[in-house]
VOPAGU-2260 file (C-alpha; in pm, 1 decimal, decimal comma):
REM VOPAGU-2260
SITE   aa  ch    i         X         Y         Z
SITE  UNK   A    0   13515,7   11511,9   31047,9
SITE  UNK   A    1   13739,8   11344,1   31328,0
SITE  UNK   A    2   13953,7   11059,6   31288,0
SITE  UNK   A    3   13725,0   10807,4   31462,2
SITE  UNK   A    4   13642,7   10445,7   31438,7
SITE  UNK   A    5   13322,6   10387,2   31267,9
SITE  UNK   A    6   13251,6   10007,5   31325,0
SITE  UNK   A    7   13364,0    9889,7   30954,4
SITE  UNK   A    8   13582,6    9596,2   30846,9
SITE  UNK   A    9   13934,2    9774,1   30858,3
SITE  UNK   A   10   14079,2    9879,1   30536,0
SITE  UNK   A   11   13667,9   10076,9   30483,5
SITE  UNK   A   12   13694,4   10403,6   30330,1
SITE  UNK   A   13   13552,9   10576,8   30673,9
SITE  UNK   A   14   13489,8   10897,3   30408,5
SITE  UNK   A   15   13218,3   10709,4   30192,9
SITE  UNK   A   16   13060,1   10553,9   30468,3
SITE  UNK   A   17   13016,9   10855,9   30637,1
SITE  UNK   A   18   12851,5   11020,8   30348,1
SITE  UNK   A   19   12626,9   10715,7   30273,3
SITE  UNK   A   20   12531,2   10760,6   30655,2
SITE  UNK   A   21   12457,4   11112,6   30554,1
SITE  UNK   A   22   12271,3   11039,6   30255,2
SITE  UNK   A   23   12067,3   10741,8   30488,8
SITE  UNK   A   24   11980,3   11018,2   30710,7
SITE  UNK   A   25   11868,6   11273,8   30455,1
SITE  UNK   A   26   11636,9   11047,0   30253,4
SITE  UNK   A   27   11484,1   10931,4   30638,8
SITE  UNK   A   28   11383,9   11315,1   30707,7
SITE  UNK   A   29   11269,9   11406,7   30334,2
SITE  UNK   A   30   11056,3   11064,6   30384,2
SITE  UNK   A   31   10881,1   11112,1   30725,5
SITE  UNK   A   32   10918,2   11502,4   30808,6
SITE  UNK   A   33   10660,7   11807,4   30681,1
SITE  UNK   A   34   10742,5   12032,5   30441,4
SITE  UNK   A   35   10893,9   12279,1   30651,8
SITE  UNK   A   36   11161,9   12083,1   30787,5
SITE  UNK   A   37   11247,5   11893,0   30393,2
SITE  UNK   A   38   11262,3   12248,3   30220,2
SITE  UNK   A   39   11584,8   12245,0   30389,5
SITE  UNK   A   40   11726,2   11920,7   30329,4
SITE  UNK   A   41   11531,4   11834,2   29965,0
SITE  UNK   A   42   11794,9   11923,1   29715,3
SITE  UNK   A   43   11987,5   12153,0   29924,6
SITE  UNK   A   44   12266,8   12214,8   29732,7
SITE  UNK   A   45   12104,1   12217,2   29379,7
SITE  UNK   A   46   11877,4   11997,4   29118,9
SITE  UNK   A   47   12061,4   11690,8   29285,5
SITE  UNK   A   48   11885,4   11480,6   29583,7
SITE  UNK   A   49   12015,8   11203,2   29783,2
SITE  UNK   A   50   11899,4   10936,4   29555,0
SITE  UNK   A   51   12158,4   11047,5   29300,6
SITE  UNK   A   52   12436,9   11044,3   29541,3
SITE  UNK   A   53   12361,8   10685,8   29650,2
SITE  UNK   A   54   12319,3   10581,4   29307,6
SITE  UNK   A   55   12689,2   10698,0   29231,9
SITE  UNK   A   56   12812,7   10603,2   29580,9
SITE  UNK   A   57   12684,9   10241,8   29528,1
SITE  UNK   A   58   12851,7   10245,4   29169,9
SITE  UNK   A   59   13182,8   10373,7   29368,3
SITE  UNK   A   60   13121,8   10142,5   29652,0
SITE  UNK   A   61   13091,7    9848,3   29416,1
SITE  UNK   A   62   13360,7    9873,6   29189,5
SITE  UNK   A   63   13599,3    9877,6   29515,6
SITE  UNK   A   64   13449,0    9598,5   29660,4
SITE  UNK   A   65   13476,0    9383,6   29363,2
SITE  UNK   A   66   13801,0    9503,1   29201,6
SITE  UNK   A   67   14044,9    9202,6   29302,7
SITE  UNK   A   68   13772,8    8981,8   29161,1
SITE  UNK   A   69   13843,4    9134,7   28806,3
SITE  UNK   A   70   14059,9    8883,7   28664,3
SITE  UNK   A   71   13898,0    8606,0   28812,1
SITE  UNK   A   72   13501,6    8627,3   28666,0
SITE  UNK   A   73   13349,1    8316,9   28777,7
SITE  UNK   A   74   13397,8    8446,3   29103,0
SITE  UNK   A   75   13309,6    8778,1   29023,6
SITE  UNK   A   76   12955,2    8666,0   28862,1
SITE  UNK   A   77   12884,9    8430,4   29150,0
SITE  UNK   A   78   12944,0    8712,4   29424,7
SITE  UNK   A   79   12743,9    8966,8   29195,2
SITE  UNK   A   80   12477,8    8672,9   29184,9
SITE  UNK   A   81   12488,5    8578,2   29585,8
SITE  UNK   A   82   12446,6    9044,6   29619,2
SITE  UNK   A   83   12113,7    9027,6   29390,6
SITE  UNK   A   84   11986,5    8776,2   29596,7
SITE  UNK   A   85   12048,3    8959,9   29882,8
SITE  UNK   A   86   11937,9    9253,1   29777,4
SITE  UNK   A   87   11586,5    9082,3   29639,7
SITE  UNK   A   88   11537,8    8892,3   29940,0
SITE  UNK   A   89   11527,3    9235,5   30143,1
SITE  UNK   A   90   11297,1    9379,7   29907,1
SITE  UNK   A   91   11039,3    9128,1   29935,3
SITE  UNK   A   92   11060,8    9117,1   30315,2
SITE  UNK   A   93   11067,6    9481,6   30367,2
SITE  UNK   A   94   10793,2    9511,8   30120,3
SITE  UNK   A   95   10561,1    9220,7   30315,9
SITE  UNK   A   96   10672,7    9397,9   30590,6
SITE  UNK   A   97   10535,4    9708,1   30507,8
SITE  UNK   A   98   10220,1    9529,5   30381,1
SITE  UNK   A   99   10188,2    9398,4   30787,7
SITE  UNK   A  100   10204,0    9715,5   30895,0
SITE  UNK   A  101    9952,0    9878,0   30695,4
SITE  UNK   A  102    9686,0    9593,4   30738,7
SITE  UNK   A  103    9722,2    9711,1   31060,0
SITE  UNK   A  104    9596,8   10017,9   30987,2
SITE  UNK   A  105    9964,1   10223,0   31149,0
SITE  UNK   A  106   10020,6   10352,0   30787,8
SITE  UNK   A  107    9684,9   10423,9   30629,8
SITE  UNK   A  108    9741,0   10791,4   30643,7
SITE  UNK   A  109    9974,5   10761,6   30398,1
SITE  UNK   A  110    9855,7   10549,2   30124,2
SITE  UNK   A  111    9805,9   10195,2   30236,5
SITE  UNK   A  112    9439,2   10206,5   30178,3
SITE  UNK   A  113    9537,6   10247,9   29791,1
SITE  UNK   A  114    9757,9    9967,4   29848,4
SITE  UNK   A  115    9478,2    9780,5   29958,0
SITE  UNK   A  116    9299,8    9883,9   29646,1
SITE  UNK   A  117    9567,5    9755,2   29416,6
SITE  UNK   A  118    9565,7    9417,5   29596,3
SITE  UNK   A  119    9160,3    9395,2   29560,1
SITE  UNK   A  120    9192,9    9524,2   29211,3
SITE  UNK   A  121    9503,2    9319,7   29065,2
SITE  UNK   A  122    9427,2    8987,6   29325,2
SITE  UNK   A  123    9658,1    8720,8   29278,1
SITE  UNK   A  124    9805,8    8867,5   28983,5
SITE  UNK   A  125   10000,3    9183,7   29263,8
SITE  UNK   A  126   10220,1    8905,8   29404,1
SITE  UNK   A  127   10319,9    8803,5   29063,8
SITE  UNK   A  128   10407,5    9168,7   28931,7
SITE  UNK   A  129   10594,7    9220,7   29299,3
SITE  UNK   A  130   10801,9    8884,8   29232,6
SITE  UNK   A  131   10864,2    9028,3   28905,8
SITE  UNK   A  132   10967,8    9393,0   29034,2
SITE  UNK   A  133   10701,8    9571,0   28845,7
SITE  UNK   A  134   10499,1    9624,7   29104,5
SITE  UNK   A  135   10699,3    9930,6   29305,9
SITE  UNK   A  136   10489,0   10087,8   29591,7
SITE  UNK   A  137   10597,1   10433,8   29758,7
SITE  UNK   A  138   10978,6   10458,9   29873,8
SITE  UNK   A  139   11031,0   10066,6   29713,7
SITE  UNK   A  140   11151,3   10261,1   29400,4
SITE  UNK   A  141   11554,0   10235,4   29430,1
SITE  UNK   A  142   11617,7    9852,4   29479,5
SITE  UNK   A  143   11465,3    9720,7   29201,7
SITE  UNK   A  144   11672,1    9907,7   28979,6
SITE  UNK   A  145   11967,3    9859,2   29206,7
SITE  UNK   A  146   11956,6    9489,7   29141,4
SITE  UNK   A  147   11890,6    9523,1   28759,4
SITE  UNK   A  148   12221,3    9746,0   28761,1
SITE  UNK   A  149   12379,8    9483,4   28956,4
SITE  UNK   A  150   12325,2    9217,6   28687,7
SITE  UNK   A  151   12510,2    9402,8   28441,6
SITE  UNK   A  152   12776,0    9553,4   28683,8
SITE  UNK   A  153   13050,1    9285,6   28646,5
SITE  UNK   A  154   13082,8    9335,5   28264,0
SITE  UNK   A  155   13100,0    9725,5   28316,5
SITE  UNK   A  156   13387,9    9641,5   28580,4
SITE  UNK   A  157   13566,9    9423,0   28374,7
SITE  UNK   A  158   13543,7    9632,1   28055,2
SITE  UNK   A  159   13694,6    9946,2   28307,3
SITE  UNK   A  160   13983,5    9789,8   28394,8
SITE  UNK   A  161   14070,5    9697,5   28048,2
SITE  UNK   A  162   14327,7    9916,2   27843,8
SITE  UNK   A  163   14138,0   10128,1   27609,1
SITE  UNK   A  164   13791,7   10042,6   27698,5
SITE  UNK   A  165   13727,6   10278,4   28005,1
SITE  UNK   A  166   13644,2   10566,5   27760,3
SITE  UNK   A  167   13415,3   10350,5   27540,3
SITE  UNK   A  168   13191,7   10239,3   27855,7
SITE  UNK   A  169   13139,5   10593,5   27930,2
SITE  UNK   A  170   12986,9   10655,3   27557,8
SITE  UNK   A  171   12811,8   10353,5   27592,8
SITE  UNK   A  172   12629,8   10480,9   27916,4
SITE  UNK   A  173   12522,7   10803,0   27833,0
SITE  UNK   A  174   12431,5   10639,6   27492,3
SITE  UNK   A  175   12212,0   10443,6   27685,1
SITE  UNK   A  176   12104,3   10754,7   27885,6
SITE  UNK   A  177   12025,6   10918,3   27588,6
SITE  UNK   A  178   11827,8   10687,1   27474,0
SITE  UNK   A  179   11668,9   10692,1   27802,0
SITE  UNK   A  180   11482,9   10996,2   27731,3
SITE  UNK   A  181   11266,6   10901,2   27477,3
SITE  UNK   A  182   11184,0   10535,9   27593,3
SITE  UNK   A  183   11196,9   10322,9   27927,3
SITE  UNK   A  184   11210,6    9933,4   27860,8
SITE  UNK   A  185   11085,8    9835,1   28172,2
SITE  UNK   A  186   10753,8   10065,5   28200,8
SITE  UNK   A  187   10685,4    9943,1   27844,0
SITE  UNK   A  188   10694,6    9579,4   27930,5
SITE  UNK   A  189   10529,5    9641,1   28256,5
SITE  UNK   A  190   10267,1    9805,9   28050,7
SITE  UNK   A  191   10193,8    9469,4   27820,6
SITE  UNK   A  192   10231,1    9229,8   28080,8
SITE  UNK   A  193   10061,2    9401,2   28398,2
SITE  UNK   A  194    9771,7    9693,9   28490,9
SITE  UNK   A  195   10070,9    9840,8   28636,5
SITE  UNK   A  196   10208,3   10173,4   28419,4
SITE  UNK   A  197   10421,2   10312,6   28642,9
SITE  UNK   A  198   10714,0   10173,9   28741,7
SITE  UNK   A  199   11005,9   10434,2   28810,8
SITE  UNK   A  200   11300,4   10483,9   28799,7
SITE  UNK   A  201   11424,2   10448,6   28448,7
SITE  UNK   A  202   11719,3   10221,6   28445,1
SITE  UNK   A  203   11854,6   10338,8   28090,0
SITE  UNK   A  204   11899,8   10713,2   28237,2
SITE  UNK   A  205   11977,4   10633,8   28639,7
SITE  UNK   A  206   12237,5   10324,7   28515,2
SITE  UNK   A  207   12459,0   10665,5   28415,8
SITE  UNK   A  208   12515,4   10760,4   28795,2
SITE  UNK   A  209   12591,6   10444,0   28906,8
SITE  UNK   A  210   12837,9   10362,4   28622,6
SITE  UNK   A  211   13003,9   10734,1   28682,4
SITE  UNK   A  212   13069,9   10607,9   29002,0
SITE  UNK   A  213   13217,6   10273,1   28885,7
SITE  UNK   A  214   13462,7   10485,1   28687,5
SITE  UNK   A  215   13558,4   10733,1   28945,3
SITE  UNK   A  216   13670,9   10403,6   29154,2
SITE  UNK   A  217   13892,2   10286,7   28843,5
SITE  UNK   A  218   14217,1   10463,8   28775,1
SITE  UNK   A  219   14212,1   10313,3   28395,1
SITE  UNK   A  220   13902,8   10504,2   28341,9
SITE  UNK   A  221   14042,7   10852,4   28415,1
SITE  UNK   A  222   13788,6   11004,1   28673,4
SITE  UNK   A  223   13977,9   10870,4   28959,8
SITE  UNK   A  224   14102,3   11190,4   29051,9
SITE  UNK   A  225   13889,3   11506,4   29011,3
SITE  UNK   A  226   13962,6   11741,0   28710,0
SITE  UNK   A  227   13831,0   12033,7   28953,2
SITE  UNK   A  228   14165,6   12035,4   29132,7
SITE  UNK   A  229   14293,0   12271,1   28877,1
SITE  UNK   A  230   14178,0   12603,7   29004,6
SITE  UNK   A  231   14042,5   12773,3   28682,0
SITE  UNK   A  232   13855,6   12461,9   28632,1
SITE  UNK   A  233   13775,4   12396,5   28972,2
SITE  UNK   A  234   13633,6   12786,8   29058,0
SITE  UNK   A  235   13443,5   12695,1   28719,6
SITE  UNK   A  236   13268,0   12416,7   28896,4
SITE  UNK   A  237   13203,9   12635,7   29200,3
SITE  UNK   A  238   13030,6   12898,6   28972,9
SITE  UNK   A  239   12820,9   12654,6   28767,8
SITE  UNK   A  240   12748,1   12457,4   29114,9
SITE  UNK   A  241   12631,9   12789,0   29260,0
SITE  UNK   A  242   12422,6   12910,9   28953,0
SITE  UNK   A  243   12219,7   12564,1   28990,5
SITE  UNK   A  244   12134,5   12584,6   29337,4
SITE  UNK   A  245   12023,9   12968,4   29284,6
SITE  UNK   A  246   11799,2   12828,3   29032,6
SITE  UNK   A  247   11704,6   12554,5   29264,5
SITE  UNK   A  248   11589,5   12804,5   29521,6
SITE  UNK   A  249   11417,1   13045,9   29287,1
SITE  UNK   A  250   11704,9   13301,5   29378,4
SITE  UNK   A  251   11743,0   13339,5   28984,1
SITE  UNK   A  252   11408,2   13345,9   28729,5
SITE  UNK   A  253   11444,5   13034,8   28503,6
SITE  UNK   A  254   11211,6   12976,0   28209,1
SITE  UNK   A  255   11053,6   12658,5   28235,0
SITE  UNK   A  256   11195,8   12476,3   27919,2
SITE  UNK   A  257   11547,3   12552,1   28116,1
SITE  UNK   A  258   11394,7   12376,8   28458,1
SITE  UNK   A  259   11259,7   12072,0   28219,9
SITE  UNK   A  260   11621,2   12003,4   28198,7
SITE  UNK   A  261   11676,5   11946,8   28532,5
SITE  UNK   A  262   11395,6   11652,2   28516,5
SITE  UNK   A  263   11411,8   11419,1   28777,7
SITE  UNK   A  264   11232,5   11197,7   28683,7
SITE  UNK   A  265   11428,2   11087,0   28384,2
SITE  UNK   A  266   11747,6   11227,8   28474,4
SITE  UNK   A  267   11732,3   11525,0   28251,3
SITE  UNK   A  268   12101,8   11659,7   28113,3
SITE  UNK   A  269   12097,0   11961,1   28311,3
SITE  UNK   A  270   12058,7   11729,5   28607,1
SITE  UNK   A  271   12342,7   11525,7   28530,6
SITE  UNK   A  272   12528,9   11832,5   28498,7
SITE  UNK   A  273   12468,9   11937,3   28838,0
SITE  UNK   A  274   12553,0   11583,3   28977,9
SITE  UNK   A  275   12876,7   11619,6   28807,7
SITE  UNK   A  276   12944,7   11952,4   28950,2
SITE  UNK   A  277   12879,8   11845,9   29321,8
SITE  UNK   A  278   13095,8   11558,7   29258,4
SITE  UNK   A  279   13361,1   11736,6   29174,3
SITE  UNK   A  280   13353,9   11943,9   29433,6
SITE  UNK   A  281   13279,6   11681,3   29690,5
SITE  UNK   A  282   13607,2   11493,0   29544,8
SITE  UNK   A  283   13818,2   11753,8   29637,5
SITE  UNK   A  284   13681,0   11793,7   29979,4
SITE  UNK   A  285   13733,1   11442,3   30027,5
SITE  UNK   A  286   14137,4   11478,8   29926,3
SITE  UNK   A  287   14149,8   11709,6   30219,0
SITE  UNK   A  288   14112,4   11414,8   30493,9
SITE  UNK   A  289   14268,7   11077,2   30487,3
SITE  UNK   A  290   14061,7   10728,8   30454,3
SITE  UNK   A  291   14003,3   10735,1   30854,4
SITE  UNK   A  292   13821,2   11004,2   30878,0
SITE  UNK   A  293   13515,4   11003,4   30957,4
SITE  UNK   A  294   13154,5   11013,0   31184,5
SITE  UNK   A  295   13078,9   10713,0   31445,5
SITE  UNK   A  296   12684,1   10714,0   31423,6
SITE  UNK   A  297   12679,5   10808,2   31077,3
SITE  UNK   A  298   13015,5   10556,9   30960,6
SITE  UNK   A  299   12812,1   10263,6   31135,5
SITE  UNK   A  300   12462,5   10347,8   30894,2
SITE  UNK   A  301   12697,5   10409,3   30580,2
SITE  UNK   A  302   12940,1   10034,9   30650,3
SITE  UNK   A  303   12519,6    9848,6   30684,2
SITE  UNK   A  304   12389,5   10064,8   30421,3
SITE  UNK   A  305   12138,7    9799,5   30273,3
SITE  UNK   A  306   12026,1    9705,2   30607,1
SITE  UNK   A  307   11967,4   10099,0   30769,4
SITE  UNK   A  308   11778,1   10142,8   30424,9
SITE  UNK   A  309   11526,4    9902,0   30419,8
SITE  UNK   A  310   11472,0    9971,2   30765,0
SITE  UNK   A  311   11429,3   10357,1   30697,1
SITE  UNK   A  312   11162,6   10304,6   30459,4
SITE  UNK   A  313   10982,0   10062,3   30713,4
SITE  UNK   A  314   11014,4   10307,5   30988,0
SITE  UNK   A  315   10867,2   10592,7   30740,8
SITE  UNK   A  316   10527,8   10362,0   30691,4
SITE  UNK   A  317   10525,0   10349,4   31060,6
SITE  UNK   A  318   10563,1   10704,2   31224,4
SITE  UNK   A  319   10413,5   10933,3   30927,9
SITE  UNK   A  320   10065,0   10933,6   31050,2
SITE  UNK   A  321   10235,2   11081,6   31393,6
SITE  UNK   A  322   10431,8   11314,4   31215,5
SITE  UNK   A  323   10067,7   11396,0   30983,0
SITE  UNK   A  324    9883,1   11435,8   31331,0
SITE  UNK   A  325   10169,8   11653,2   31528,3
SITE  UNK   A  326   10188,3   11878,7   31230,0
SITE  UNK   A  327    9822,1   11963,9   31191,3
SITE  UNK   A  328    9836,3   12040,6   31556,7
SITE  UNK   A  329   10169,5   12304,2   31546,2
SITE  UNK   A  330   10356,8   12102,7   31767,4
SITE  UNK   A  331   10689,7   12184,5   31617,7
SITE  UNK   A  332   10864,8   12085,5   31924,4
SITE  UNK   A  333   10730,1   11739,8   31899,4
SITE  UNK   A  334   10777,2   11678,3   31539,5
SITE  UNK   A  335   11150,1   11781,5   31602,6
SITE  UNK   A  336   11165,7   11550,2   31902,3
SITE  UNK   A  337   11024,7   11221,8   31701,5
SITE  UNK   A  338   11247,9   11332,9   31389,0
SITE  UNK   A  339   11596,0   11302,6   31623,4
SITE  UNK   A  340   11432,1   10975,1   31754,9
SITE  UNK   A  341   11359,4   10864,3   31408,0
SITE  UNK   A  342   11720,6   10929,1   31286,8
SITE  UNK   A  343   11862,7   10772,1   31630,2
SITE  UNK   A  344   11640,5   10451,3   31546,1
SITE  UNK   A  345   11834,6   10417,6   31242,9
SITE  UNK   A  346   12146,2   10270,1   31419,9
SITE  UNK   A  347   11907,3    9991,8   31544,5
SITE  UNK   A  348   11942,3    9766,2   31188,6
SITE  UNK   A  349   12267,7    9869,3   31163,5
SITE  UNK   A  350   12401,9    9774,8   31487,8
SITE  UNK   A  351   12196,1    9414,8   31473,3
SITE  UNK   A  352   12365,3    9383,5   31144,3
SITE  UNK   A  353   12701,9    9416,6   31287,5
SITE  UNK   A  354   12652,2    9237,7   31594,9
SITE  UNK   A  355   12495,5    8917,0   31329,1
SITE  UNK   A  356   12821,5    8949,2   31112,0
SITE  UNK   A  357   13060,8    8929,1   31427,2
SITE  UNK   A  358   12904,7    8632,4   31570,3
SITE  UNK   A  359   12886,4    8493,6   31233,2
SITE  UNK   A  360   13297,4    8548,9   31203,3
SITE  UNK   A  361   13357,7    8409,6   31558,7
């Protein structure tokens, strides 16, 4: 990475927007390209996918956003409240516009005539369980449970910085994660109140990654700088970080009650172990370059992160019925063509975003 300007408010970490940029760009291909492009970029480095590294970025992210707004938590709660609106306001439109597009019949090839369904089945009642954020259609999975985490956040932040209660969060989250496994709240009360059963992912279980990455940003909570650095304990993590991915890749046989751990779908432990290798070893690679350092395009999707990634998923309802017709023709060439255009396209939100905030501070 070079020491380049990447478009953020100065004093950004140019590092974490970088790899949120990175993380934008991998969930874009593993949404829109075949299967022979995304066995290379799904889970690449192990049982650990770019949803889990956005959950803990946004948890890291977060807590040094909000930190100076600790000790004063009427504030705090009323920026935390102003976010969730945000952030609910973008999942509405993106979802409406997503609807638009596939009454228009761009998306139907992948799944908007079962959307249509649902709406003829449920009637009225859909708008209600969207409103509600029950009602989760394909890639509208992560901000729903982003905003529930975000309602809760400023206690966890407060409680961090505390003397003595940094540990105590930690048990309390993967008590909660534990806990996790067996039930999900929020599937159970979609189940009485809607037709809906579905509705994924858990926040009990996922809450863990983003509250792991709370900590790491919060000296008092003593993840702030990596335990890896030690070299026995650090070529440990390299080992165990290896021995996953060769499972990952079928390198290594693995019985299946071993694989069950690695669940993703409810955050199984051996899953969380894995994310806790890689960020490890991703916190040491980080020490190696100052704050500064950074990419341009993929700095600018990382600092407008909310905005690039409702925008991604928009773009994915869009383009995959090209991407479903090049394929079944062989056109590799093409598909590899529209995939660089897709990720290109993705500086689009991000730039109007930035270009809306600086006439807004003018």
């Amino acid at each position: 990475m070079s020491q380049v300007a990447t478009g953020s408010e100065p004093g950004r970490d140019a590092r974490i927007d970088t790899l949120r940029g990175l993380l934008l760009v991998v969930m874009t291909v593993d949404h829109v390209a075949p299967v022979w492009i995304t066995q290379f970029t799904s889970e690449t480095f192990g049982f650990v996918s770019a949803m889990e590294g956005f959950f803990v970025l946004s948890g890291y992210s977060f807590a040094l956003a909000y930190r100076r707004l600790v000790a004063v938590p009427q504030q705090l709660w009323a920026k935390i409240r102003q976010r969730a609106v945000t952030l609910y306001a973008y999942h509405l439109s993106s979802l409406a516009c997503a609807f638009a597009i596939g009454m228009l019949g761009l998306a139907s090839a992948i799944g908007w005539e079962a959307r249509a369904a649902d709406a003829a089945q449920f009637g009225p009642g859909l708008l209600l369980w969207t409103l509600l954020l029950i009602y989760r259609p394909q890639y509208f999975d992560v901000l729903p449970c982003y905003i529930l985490l975000l309602l809760a956040a400023p206690l966890v932040l407060r409680a961090l910085h505390r003397p003595g209660l940094a540990g105590w969060v930690l048990v309390f989250s993967a008590a909660l994660w534990g806990l996790g496994q067996v039930v999900d709240p929020f599937a159970l009360l979609a189940g009485q109140l809607s037709p809906i059963q579905s509705v994924w992912p858990n926040a009990l279980t996922w809450q863990l990654l983003f509250v792991l990455g709370m900590a790491c940003a919060v000296p008092a909570a003593g993840l702030a700088q990596p335990w890896a650095q030690r070299r026995g304990l650090g070529l440990i993590c390299l080992l165990l970080a290896g021995l996953c991915l060769a499972l990952r890749h079928g390198w290594l046989p693995a019985p299946p009650a071993l694989l069950a751990g690695f669940d993703k779908v409810n955050l199984g432990p051996w899953r969380v172990v894995n994310v806790l290798l890689l960020l490890q070893l991703g916190a040491l690679l980080l020490a190696r370059y100052p704050r500064s350092a950074g990419n341009a395009f993929l700095g600018l999707l990382g600092a407008h992160s909310l905005e690039v990634f409702s925008g991604h998923i928009l773009l994915a309802y869009a383009v995959q019925p090209a991407f479903d017709a090049l394929s079944a023709r062989g056109s590799h060439g093409l598909v590899l063509g529209l995939l660089l255009a897709c990720i290109a396209a993705l500086a689009v939100p991000a730039w109007l975003h930035q270009r809306y905030r600086d006439r807004r501070r003018a």
